[in-house]
N, C-alpha and C positions, 0 to 999 in steps of 0.2 A: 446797510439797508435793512429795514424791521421786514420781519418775516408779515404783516398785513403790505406793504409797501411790493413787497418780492411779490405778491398773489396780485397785487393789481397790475403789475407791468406781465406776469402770468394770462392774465385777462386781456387785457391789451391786447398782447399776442395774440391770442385764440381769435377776438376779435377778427384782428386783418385779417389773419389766414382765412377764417372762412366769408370773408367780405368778398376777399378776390376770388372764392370758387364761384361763389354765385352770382357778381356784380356782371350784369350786360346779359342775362341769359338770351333777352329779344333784340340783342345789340347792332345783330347782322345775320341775312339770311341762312337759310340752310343750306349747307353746302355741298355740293355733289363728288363723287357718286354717293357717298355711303350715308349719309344722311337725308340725303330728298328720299334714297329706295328707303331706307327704313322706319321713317317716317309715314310715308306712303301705305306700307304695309302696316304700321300702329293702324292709320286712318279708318284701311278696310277693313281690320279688325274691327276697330271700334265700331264701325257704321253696320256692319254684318252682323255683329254678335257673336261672333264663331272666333271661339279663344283656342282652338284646337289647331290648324292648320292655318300657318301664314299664310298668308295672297299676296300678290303685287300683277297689280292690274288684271284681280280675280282668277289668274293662274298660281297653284302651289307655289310659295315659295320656303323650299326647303334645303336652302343654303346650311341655314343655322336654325336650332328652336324655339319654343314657344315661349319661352317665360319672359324675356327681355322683350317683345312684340307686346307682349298681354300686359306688364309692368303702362310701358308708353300708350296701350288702348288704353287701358283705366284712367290715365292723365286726361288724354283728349276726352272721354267721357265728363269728366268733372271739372276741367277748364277750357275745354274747345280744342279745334285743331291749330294752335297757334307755335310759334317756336319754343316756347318754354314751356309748353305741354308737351311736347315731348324731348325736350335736354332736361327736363326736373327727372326725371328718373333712373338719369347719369350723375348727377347733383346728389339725388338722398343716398342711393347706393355708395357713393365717396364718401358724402360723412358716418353713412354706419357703418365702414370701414375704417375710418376716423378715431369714431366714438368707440368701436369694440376694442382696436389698438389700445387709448387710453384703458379703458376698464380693464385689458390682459395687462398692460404696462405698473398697473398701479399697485398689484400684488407683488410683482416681481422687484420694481426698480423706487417704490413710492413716486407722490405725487410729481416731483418735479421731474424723475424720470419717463414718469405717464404721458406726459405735457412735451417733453421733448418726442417719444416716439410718435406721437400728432402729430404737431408741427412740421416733422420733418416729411411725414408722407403726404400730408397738406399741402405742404410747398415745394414740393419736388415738381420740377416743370412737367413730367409726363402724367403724374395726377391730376395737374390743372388742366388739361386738354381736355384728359377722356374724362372728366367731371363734365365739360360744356358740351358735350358730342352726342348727337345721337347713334351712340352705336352700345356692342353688348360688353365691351370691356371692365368699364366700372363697375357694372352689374356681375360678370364674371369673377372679379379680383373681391370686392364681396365675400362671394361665398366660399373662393377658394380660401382665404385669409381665416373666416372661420370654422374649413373644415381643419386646416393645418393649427391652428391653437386648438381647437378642440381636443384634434389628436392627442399633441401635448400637455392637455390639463389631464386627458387618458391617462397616458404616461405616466404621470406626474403622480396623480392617484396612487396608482397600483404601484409604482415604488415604494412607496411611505405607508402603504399597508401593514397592519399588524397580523401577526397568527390566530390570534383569535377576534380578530374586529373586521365584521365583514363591510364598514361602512366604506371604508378607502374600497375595495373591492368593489362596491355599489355606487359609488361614486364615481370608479371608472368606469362602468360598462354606461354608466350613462352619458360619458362626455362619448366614448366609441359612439353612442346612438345617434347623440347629434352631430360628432362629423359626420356619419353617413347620412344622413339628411340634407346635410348642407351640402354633401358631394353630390346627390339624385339634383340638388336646386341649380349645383353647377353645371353638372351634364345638360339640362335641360334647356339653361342659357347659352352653351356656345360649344357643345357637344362632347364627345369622348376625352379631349382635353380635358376637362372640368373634374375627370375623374385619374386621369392620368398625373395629373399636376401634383395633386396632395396626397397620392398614394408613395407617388417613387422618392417622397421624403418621409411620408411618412414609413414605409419597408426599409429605407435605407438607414433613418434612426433605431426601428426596433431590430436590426441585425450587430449595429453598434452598442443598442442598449442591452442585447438578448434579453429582450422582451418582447414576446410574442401576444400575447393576451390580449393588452390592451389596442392591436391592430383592429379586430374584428372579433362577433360576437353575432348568433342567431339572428337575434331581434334586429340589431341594426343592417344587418343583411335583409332582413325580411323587407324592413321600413325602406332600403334604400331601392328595392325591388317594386315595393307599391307604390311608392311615388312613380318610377319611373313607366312601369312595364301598363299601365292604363295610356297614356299618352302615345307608345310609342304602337300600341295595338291598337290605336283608334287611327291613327295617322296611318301607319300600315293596311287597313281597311280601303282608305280612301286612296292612298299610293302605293301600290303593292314593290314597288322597287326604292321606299324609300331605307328601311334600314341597308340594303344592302349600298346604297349611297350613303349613307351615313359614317357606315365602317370603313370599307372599302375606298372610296371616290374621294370624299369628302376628309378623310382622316388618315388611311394608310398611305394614297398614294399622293396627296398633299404632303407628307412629311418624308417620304423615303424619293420622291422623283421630283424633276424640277418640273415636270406637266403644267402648273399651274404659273411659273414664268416668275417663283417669288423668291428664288435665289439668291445669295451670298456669300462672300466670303468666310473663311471659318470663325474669322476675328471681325465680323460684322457686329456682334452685339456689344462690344469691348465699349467704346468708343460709345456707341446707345446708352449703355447703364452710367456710366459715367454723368453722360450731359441730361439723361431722364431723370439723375438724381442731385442736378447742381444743386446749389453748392456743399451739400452734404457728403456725397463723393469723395469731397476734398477734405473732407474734417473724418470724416473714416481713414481714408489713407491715410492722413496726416496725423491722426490718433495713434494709430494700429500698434505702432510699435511701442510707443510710451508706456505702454499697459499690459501685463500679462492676461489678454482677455481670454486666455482658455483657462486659465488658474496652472498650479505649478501642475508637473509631471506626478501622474497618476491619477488626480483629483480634479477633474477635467467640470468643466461647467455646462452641466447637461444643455443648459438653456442657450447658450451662445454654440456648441453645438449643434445645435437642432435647429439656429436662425444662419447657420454658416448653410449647413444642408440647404436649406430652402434657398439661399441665393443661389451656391455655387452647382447642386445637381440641375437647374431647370434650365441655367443659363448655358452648362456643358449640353443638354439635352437641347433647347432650340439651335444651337451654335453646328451644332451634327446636322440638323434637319434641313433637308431641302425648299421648306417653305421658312422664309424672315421677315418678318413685319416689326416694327420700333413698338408695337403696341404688345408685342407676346411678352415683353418681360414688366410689363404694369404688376402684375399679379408679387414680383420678386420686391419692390419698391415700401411695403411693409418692411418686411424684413430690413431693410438698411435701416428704415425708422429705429426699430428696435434693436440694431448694431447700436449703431451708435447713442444710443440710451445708456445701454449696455459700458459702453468703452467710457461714456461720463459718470456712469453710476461707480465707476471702479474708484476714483477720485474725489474727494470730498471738497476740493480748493479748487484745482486747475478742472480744464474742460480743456482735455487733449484733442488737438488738432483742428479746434474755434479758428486758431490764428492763422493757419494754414488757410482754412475755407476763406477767410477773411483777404489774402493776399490774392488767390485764385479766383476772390467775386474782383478783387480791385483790376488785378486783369485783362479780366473779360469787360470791366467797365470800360476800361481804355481802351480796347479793342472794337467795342462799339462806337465811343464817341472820333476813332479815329475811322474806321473802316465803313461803318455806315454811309455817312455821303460820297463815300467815293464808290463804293460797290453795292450802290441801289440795285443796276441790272443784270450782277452776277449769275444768280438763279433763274434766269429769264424770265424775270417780272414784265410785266406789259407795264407799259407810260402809265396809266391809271392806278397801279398798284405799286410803281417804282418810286409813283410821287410821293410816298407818304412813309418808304420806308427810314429815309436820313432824320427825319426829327420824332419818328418812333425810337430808332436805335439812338438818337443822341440822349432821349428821355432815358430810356433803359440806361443807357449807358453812363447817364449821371446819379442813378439812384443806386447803381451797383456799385460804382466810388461812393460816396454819400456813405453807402450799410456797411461798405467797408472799414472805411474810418470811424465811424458808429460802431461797429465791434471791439475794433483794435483800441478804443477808448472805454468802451464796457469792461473790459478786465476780464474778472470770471466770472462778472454776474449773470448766470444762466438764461433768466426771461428776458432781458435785452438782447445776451447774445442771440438767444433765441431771435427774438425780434428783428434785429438787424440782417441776419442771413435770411430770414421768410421774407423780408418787404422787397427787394426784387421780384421774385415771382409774384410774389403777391399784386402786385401794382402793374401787372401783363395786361391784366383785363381795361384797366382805366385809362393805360396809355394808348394801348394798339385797336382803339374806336372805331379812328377813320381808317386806321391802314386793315382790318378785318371788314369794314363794310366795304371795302373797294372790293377786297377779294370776294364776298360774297356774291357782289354782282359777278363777278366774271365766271363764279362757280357755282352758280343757284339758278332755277327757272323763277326766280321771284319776279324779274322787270318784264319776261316773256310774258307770266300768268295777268299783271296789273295791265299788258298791254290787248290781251284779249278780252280781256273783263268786260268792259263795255260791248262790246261783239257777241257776248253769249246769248243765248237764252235756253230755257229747261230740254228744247228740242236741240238744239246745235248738237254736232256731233265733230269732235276734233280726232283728226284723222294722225297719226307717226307714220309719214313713210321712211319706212327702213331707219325708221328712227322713235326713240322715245324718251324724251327728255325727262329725266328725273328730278322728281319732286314737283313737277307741272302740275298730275294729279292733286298732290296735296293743298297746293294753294289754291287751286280752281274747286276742288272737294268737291272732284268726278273723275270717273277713269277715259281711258284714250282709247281709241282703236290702232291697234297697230300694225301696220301690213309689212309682215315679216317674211322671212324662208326659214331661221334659222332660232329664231327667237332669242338670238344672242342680243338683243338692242335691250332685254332687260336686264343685263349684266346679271345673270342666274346661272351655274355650273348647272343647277338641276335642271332649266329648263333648257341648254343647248342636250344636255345627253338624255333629257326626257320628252320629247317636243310633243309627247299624247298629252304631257300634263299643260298643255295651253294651248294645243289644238281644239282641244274638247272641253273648254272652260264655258260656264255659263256664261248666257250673256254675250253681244255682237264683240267681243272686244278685241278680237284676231281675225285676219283675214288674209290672204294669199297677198306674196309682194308686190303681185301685179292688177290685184282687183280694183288699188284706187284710184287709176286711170279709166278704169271702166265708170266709177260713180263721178268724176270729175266731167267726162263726155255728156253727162245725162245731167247730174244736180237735181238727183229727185230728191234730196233733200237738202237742210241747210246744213254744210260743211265749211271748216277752216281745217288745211292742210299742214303740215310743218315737218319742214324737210331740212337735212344735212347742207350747208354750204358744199362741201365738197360730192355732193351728189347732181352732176350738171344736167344730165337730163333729164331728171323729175324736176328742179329747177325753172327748166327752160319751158317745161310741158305749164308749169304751174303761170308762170308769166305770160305764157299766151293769153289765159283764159282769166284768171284772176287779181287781183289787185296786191300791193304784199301791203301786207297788215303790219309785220312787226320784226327787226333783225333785233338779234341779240345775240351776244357772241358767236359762235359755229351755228347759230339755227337762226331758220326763216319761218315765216306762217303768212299764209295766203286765203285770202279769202274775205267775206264768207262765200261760199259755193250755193245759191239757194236757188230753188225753182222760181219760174218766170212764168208769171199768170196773166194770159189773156182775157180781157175779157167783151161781148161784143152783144148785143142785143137780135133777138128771131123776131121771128114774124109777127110774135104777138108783141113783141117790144119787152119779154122779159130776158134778163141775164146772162149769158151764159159763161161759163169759165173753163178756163183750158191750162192746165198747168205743163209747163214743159220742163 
């Protein structure tokens, strides 16, 4: 194959992988919880103007911070409130995680090593999720990815410095600069992690490398100080017990207790990083051994060192922690990229452990086309979302035989193999259409908001008893009233342990849980109610008086509630009106 020939099935590649990031962004609604809330609070960002403290339903919400809310405001700003205004901010964030990968890959490994560690962070299934999601993961992984290269270009620097040349020496203190930069941009999206993360690799490298220097430096201390320390003293202004939530609540005692119910076992992420990096995974283990990938004894290879650190400290570090989500180790899934670059750059002919990944997709292909129809309702899919999972999994499950045997027939030509192991994931988006819009209805206020639409008007007032349906707001683009006790229906850690920060919110938009039986009695104005199936007596209180307007999965809405005008003519024969 001519090397123009190689650069176009190169291309190719690159192509699909990033067709399936962004193919279907408005494919299916937004899904709850974490999406309609975060959403919602882009919304009121965006509609407020106030880039400083998130809202969600005009109460702080100071779960997480501002920079990933501000990212998704800007989108709604310049293309509307719609679904791909704000999942494109999950989308650019993955490709400049992408694209920087390549650009660190291409010094290191050349072009086709460049092109390999893409690809493989491209098509790692846990990248394609948080690419379509509204939430801050992608936007986090970002930045940690380039404070950790930067680190390393630090590093990298100040080794290869001369005694009298202070350029290498200027040259690192500059890459120090902008990792601390990009670590204030990471704090700022998804908190104290953000700075945690690319530290304890990067101290852990420079106690191995005894090289201190290039860790820190005034200036970049300074810089990662004034990014930060405005934000967090303005926020602090407005919530005076928000850093101490921040550190405390939100970060120490989420990761040392199980408080927050996100427990697991110690080998809970094993089994995660594995299937969040198929089938790449299987072409790393499957490599590993054919290759002296540290180099011989003594002459250790800094660079594959320092991407070992980065997988294996952070995954020892969540594995420990009493909070586990399949989404904490996005941030490590670079790094495999760049393993496995790594372990093919070692070989000029073969592409250690292709074949392996190759038997591991044929597999899982089988596995699909065998177990899919039969264990649609394993996972306790409802009828609606069970029907569409047997010829999703038998699609999947024929293009993963398909790439299989497309590999094992490629040889070692790299942009095929390449190609054959990404078009599975790749091809996630285009197949699972119908089986992702069923689950959106069943996980989105989308059918609830189209079903009250016609019902509104600028005066209506939609009432949450003891409930508040996420992402309602966003689709309707207005907030709710919510008549709470505990303020927990906004799925907000700061608002159950802060309740002044939504007692005292501008604006009608809380109310005591039992007030809206008082305005239900009277209907001084127009209302539509929406209450919990599993809540029988607000229920039962609302079917007395009201008509139901609209069921959708666990919720109801009733209504509308509006005053009733009399009207009747005096003495003199004019008008008179009486609203009840």
């Amino acid at each position: 194959m001519t090397s123009l020939s190689r650069h176009k099935w190169f291309l190719v590649c690159g192509i699909v992988v990033l067709t399936g990031l962004a193919y279907g962004l408005d494919g299916y609604p937004l899904l709850n919880p974490d999406e309609g809330r975060n959403a919602e609070v882009a919304r009121e960002m965006a509609e407020s103007g106030d880039y400083v403290v998130p809202r969600l339903n005009t109460a702080p919400y100071l779960d997480k911070p501002v920079l990933f809310f501000a990212s998704a405001a800007v989108s709604i700003r310049l293309f509307g409130a719609t679904e791909v205004a704000v999942r494109l901010p999950s989308l650019l964030f993955t490709i400049m995680t992408v694209s920087l990968l390549f650009w660190f890959a291409l010094r290191e490994f050349g072009f086709e090593g460049a092109v390999t560690a893409a690809v493989v962070t491209a098509a790692s299934p846990l990248v394609l999720g948080f690419a379509r999601t509204v939430i801050f993961d992608a936007s986090l992984t970002f930045f940690v990815t380039l404070t950790i290269l930067s680190f390393y270009r630090a590093f990298d620097a100040y080794r290869q410095r001369e005694p009298e040349n202070l350029a290498r020496v200027q040259a690192s203190m500059r890459w120090t600069v902008l990792a601390w930069a990009a670590m204030a941009a990471a704090v700022l999206t998804k908190g104290p992690i953000g700075m945690a993360l690319p530290l304890m690799i990067a101290v852990a490298y420079a106690t191995f490398s005894r090289e201190w220097r290039p860790l820190a430096n005034l200036i970049a201390v300074l810089l990662f100080v004034s990014i930060l320390l405005p934000w967090i003293v303005a926020v602090s202004r407005e919530e005076p017990g928000f850093l101490r939530y921040a550190l405390v609540t939100e970060t120490f005692t989420r990761l040392t207790t199980p408080e927050f119910r996100r427990t697991g076992p110690l080998w809970y992420f094993v089994p995660i990083l594995i299937a969040a990096s198929f089938p790449w995974s299987a072409a790393v283990l499957g490599g590993w051994r054919t290759q002296s990938v540290l180099g011989a004894k003594g002459h250790r290879d800094l660079l594959t060192v320092y991407v070992l650190m980065w997988i294996i400290i952070p995954f020892v570090f969540f594995s420990l922690s009493q909070s586990k989500r399949p989404q904490y180790i996005l941030p490590l899934i670079p790094a495999v990229g760049l393993l496995l670059a790594r372990i093919w750059s070692l070989s000029a002919v073969r592409l250690p452990g292709a074949r392996a990944a190759a038997v591991a997709l044929g597999i899982l292909g089988v596995l699909f086309l065998t177990i899919s129809p039969v264990f649609a309702h394993a996972f306790g899919a409802s009828d609606a979302v069970a029907i569409h999972i047997p010829a999703t999994g038998v699609m999947l499950g024929s293009i993963c035989v398909v790439a299989s045997l497309a590999v094992g027939f490629a040889g070692e030509r790299r942009a095929l193999v390449l190609l054959g192991l990404a078009l599975p994931v790749s091809s996630i988006p285009f197949i699972s259409g119908r089986l992702m819009t069923s689950i959106g209805k069943e996980r989105s206020s989308y059918d609830m908001a189209r079903a009250l639409a016609p019902h509104l008007t600028s005066e209506t007032e939609i009432v949450g008893v003891s409930t508040y349906p996420l992402g309602l707001s966003f689709y309707l683009n207005r907030t709710i009233t919510l008549a709470t006790e505990t303020g927990s229906e906004l799925t907000s850690n700061y608002a159950v342990r802060h309740p002044e920060s939504w007692r005292t919110s501008p604006g009608r938009t809380f109310t005591g849980a039992r007030e809206w039986r008082e305005a239900l009695s009277h209907c001084s104005q127009i209302q539509i109610f929406i209450v919990h199936r599993d809540n029988e007596e607000a229920r039962s209180l609302l079917r007395e008086r009201l008509p139901l307007l609209a069921a959708h999965g666990e919720l109801e809405s009733y209504g509308p509630c509006e005053p009733i005008e009399f009207v009747y003519r005096d003495a003199a024969n004019a008008e008179v009106h009486f609203a009840f």
